[in-house]
The first five atom37 places (N, CA, C, CB, O) and aatype in JSON, in Angstrom:
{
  "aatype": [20, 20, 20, 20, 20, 20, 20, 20, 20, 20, 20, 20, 20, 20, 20, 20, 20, 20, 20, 20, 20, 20, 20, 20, 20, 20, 20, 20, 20, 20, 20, 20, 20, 20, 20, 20, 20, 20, 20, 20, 20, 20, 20, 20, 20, 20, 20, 20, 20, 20, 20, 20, 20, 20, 20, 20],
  "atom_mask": [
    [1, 1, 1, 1, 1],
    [1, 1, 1, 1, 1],
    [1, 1, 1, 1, 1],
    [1, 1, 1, 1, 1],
    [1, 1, 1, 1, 1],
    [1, 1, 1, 1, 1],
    [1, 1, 1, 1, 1],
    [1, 1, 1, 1, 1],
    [1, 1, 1, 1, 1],
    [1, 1, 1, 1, 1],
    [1, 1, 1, 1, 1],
    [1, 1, 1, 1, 1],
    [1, 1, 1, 1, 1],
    [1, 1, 1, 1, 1],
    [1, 1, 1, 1, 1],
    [1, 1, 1, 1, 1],
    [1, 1, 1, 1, 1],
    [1, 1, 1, 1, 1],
    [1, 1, 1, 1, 1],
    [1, 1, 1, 1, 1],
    [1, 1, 1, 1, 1],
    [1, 1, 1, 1, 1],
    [1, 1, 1, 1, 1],
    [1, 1, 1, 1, 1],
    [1, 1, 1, 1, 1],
    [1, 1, 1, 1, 1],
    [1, 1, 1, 1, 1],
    [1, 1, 1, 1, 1],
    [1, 1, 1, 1, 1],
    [1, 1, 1, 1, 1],
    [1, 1, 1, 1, 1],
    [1, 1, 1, 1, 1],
    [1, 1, 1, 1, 1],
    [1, 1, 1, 1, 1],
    [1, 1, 1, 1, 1],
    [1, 1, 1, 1, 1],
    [1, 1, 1, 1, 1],
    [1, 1, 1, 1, 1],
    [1, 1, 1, 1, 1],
    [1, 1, 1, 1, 1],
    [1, 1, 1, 1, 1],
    [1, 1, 1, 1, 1],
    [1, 1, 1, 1, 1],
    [1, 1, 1, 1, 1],
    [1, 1, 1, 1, 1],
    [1, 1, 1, 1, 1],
    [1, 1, 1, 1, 1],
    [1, 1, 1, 1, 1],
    [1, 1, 1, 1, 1],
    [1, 1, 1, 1, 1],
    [1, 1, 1, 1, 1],
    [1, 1, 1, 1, 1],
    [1, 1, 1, 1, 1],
    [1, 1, 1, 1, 1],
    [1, 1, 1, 1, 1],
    [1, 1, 1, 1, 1]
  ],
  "atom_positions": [
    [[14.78, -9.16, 9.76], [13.67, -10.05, 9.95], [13.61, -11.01, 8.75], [12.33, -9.26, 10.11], [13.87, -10.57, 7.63]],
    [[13.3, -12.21, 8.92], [13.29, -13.38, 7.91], [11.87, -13.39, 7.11], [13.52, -14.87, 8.74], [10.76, -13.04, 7.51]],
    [[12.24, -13.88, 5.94], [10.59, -13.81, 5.18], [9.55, -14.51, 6.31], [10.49, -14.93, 3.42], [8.71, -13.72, 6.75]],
    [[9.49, -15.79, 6.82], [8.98, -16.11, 7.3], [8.29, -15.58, 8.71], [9.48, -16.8, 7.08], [7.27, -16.07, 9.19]],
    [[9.14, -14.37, 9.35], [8.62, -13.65, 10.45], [7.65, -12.88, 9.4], [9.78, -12.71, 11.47], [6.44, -13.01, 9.19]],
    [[8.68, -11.98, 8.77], [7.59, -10.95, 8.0], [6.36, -11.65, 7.46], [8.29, -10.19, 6.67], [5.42, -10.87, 7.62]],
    [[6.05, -12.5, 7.03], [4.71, -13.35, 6.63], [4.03, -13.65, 7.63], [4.89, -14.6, 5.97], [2.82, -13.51, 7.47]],
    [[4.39, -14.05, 8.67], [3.59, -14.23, 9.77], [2.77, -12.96, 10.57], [4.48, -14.86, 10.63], [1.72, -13.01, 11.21]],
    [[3.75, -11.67, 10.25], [2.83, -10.48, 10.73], [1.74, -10.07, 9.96], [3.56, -9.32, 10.89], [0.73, -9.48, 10.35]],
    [[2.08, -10.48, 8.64], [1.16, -10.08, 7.37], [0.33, -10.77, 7.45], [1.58, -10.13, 6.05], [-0.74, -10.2, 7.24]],
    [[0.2, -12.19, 7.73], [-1.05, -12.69, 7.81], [-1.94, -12.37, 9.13], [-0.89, -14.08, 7.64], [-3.17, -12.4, 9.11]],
    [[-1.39, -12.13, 9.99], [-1.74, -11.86, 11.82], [-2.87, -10.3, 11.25], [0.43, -11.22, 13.3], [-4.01, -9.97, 11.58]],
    [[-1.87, -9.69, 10.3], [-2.96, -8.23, 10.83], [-3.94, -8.51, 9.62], [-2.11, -6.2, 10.77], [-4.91, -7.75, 9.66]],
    [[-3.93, -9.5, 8.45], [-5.18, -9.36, 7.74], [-5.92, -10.39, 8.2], [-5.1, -9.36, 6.29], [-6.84, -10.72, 7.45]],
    [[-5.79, -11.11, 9.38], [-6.85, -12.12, 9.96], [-7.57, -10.96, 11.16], [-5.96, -13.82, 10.78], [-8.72, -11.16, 11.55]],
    [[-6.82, -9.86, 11.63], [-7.28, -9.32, 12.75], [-7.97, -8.42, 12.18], [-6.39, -8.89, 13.71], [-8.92, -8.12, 12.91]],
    [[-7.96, -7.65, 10.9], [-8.66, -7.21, 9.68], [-9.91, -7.45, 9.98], [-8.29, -7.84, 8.4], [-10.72, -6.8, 10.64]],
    [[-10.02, -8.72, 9.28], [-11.25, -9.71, 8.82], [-12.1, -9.97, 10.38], [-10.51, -11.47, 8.03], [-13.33, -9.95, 10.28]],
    [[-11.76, -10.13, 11.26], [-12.49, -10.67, 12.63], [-13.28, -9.21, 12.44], [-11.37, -11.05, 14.38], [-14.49, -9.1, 12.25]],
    [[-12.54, -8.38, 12.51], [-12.72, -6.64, 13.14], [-13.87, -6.22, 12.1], [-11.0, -5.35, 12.94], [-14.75, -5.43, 12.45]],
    [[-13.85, -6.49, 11.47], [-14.31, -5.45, 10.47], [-15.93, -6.95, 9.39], [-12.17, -4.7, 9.12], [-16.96, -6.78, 8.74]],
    [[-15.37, -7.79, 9.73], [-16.1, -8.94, 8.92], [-16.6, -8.9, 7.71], [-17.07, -9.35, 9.46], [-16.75, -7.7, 7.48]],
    [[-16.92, -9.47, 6.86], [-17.51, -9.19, 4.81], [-18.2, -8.2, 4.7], [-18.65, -10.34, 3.94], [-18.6, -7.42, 5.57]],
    [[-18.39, -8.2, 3.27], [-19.26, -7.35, 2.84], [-19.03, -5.66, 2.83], [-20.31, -7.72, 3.56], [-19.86, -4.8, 2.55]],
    [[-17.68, -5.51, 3.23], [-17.28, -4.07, 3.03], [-16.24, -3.73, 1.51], [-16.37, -3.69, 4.53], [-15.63, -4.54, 0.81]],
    [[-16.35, -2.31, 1.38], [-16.15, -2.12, 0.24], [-14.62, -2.55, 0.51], [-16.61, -0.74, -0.33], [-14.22, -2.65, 1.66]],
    [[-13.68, -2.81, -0.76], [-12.11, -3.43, -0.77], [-11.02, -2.03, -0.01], [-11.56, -3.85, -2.87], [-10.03, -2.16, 0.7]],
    [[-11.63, -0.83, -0.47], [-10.98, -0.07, -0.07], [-10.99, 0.19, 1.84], [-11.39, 0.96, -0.97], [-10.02, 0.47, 2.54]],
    [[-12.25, 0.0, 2.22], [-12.17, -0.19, 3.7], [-11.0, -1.14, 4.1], [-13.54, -0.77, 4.24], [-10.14, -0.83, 4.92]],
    [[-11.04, -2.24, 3.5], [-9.69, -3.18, 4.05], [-8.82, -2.84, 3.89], [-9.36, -4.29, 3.7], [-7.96, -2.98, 4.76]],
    [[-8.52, -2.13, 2.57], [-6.92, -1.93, 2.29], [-6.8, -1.0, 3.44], [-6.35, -1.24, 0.65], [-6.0, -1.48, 4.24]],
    [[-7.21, -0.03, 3.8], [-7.29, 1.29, 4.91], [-6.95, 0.66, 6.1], [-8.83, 2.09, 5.13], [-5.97, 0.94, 6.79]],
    [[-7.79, -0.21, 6.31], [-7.45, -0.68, 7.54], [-6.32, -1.9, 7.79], [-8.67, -1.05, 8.03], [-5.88, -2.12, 8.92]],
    [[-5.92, -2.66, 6.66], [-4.85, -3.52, 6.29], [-3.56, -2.47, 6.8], [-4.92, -3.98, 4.51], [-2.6, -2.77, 7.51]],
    [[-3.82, -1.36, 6.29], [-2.4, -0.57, 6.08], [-1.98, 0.04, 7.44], [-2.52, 0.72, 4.93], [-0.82, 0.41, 7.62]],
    [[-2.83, 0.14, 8.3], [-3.06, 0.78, 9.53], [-2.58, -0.26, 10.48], [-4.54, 1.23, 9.75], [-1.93, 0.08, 11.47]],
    [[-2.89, -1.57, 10.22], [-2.35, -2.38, 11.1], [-1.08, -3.2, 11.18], [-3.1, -3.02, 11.21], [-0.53, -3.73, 12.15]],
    [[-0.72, -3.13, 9.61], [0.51, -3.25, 9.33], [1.42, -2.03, 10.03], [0.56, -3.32, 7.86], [2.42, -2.44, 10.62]],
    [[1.28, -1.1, 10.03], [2.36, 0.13, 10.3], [2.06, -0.04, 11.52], [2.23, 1.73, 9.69], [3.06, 0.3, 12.16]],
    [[0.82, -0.55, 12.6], [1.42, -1.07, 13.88], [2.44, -1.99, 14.12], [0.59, -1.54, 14.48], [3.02, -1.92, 15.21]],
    [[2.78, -2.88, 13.27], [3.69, -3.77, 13.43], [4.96, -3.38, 12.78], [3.23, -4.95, 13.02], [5.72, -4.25, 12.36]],
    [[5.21, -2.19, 12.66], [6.36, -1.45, 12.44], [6.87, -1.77, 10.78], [7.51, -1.89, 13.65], [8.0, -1.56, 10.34]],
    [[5.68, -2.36, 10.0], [6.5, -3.0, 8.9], [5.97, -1.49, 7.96], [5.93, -4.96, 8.26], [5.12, -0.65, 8.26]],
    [[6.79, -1.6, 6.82], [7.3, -0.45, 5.31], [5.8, -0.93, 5.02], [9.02, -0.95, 3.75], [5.58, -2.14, 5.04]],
    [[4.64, 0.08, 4.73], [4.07, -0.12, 3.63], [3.97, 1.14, 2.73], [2.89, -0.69, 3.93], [4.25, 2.31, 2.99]],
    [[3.44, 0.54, 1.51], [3.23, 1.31, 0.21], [1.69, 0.95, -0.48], [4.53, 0.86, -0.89], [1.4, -0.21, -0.74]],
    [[1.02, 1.78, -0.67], [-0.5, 1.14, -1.19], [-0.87, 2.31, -1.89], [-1.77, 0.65, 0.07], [-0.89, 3.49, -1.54]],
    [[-1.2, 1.66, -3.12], [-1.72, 2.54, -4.63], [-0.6, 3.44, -4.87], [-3.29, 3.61, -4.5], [-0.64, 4.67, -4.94]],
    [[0.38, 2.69, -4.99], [1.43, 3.4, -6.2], [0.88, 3.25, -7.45], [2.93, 2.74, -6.36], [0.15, 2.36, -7.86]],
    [[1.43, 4.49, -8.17], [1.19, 4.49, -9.46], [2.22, 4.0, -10.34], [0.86, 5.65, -9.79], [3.36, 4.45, -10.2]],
    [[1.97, 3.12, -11.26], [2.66, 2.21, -12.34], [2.49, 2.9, -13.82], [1.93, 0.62, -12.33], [1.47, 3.2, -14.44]],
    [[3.71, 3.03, -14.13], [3.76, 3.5, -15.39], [2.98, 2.28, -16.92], [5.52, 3.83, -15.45], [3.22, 1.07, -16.92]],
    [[2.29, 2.83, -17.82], [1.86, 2.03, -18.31], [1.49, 2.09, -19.7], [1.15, 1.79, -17.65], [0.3, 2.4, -19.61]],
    [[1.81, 1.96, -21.32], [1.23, 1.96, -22.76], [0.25, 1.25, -22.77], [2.02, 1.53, -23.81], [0.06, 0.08, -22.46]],
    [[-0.34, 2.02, -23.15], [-1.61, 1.6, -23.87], [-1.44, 1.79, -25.34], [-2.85, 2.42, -23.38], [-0.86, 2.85, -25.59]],
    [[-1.75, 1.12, -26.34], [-1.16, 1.64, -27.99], [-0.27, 2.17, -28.32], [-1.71, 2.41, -28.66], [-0.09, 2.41, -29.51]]
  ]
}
């Protein structure tokens, strides 16, 4: 699949997101439901990996 398909599904399921669900919900409701509708469209996701990180 070409970047440009893959971008087009990505934007399709966070506009169908936003209709569904509309403002004012906490960020984590979206990501939940972002991720849910992505893996309908058969695409790889990954959400809240942990990143290695120094501090001092």
């Amino acid at each position: 699949m070409k970047e440009n398909e893959v971008s087009y599904k990505i934007r399709g399921c966070i506009f169908k997101v936003y209709n569904k669900l509309g403002p004012g919900l906490l960020e984590s409701a979206y990501e939940a439901a972002l991720v849910y509708e992505l893996k309908k469209e058969n695409l790889e996701v990954n959400n809240q990996i942990a990143l290695p990180m120094i501090y001092e």
